[in-house]
C-alpha positions as CSV (number, residue, x, y, z in Angstrom):
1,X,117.0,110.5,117.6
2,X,115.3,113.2,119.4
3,X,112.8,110.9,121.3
4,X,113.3,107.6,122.7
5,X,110.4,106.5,124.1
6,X,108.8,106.9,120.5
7,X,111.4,105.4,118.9
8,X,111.4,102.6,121.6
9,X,107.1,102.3,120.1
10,X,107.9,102.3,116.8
11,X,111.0,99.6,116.4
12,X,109.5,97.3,118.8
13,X,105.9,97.8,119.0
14,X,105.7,98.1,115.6
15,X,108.7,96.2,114.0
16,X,108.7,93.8,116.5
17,X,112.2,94.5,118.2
18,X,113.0,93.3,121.6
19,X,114.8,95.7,124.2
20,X,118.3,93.4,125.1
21,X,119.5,96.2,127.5
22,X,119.2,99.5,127.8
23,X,120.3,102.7,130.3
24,X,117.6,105.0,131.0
25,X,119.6,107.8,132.6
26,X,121.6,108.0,129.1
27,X,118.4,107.6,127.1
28,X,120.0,104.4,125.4
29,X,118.7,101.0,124.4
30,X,120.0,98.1,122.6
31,X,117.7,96.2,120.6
32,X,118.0,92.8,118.6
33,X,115.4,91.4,116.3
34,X,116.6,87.6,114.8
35,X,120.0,88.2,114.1
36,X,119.2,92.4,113.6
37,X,120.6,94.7,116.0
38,X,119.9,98.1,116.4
39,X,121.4,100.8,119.4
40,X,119.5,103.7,119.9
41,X,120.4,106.6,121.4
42,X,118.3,110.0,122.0
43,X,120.7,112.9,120.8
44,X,120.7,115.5,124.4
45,X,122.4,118.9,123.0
46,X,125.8,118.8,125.4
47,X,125.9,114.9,125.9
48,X,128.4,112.6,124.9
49,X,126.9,112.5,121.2
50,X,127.7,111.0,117.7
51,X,126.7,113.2,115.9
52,X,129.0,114.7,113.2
53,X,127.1,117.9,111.7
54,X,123.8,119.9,112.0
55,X,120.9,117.6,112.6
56,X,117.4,118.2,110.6
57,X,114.3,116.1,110.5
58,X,114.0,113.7,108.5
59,X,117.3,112.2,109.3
60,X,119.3,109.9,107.6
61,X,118.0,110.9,104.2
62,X,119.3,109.2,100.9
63,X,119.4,105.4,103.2
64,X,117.3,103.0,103.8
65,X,118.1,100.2,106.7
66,X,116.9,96.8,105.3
67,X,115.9,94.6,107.6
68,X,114.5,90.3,107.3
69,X,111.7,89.9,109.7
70,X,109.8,86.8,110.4
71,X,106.2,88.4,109.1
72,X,106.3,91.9,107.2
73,X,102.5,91.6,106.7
74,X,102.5,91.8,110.9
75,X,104.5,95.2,110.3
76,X,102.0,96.3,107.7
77,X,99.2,95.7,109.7
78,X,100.3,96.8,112.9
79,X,101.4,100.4,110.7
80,X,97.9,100.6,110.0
81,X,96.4,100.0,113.2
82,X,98.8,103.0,114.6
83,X,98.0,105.4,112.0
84,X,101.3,105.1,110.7
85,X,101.7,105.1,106.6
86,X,103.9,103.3,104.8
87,X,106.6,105.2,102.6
88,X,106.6,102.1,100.3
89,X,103.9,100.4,99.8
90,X,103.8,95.8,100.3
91,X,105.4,94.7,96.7
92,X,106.9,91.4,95.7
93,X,110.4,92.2,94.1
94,X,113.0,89.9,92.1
95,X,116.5,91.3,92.1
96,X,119.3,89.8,89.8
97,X,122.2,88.5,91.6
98,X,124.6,87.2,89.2
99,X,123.0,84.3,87.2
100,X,119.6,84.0,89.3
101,X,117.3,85.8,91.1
102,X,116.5,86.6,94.9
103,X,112.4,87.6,96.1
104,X,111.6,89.9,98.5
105,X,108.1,90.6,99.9
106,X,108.8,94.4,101.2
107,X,107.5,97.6,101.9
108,X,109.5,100.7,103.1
109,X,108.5,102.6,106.8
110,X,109.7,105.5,108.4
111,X,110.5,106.1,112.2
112,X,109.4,108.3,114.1
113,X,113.0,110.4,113.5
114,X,112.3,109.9,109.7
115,X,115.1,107.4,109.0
116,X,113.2,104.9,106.2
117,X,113.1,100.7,107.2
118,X,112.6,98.3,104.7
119,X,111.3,95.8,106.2
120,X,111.3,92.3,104.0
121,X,110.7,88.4,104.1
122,X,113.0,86.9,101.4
123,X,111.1,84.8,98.8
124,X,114.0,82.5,97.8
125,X,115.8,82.5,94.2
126,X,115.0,81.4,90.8
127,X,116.4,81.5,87.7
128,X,117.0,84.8,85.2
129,X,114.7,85.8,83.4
130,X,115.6,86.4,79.8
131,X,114.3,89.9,78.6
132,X,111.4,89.0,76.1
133,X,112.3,88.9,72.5
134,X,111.6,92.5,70.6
């Protein structure tokens, strides 16, 4: 991440994450959310680093981290009280999981470093739904 006082805003201003420890001087937090935890780290050119190739905004492209939270209309709203669009847009969603069905009311966010949050509250399961006759 190249800032982490933003990226301290956005994951728990906006996602609601709670700071469980962090060291200032290495420009690290810890973060849990439920049973979510995040670290973050701010990447400092000739640091300690994890970093394993060139680094170019937005990071972490082709992923998505999924995350249950207790209220993703909070998230939404709070996105749109910062200015802050969504990359996804609130959708209900039914995946198949073998011989039923799992909900998800979801939308898709990106921080401030571009990495893309899914952000969901399951919806339960139901039954398969057959494909309609032709």
């Amino acid at each position: 991440m190249t800032d982490i006082n933003a990226s301290l805003q956005f994951w728990c201003g906006v996602v609601g994450f709670t700071v469980w420890y962090d060291r200032p001087e290495e420009h690290f937090a810890y973060l849990s959310l439920g049973e979510a935890q995040i670290m973050l780290e701010q990447h400092c050119p000739g640091d300690r680093s994890f970093v394993n190739g060139a680094l170019a905004q937005p990071f972490g492209r082709g992923i998505n981290f999924q995350l249950a939270v207790p209220s993703v209309d909070e998230i939404a709203d709070r996105c749109a009280r910062q200015g802050i669009a969504l990359f996804w847009q609130m959708e209900e969603r039914w995946y198949r999981q073998g011989n039923h069905e799992v909900g998800r009311r979801q939308m898709i966010v990106a921080d401030p470093d571009g990495y893309l949050v899914r952000c969901m509250q399951p919806l339960g399961t139901r039954s398969k739904r057959l494909p309609a006759p032709s």
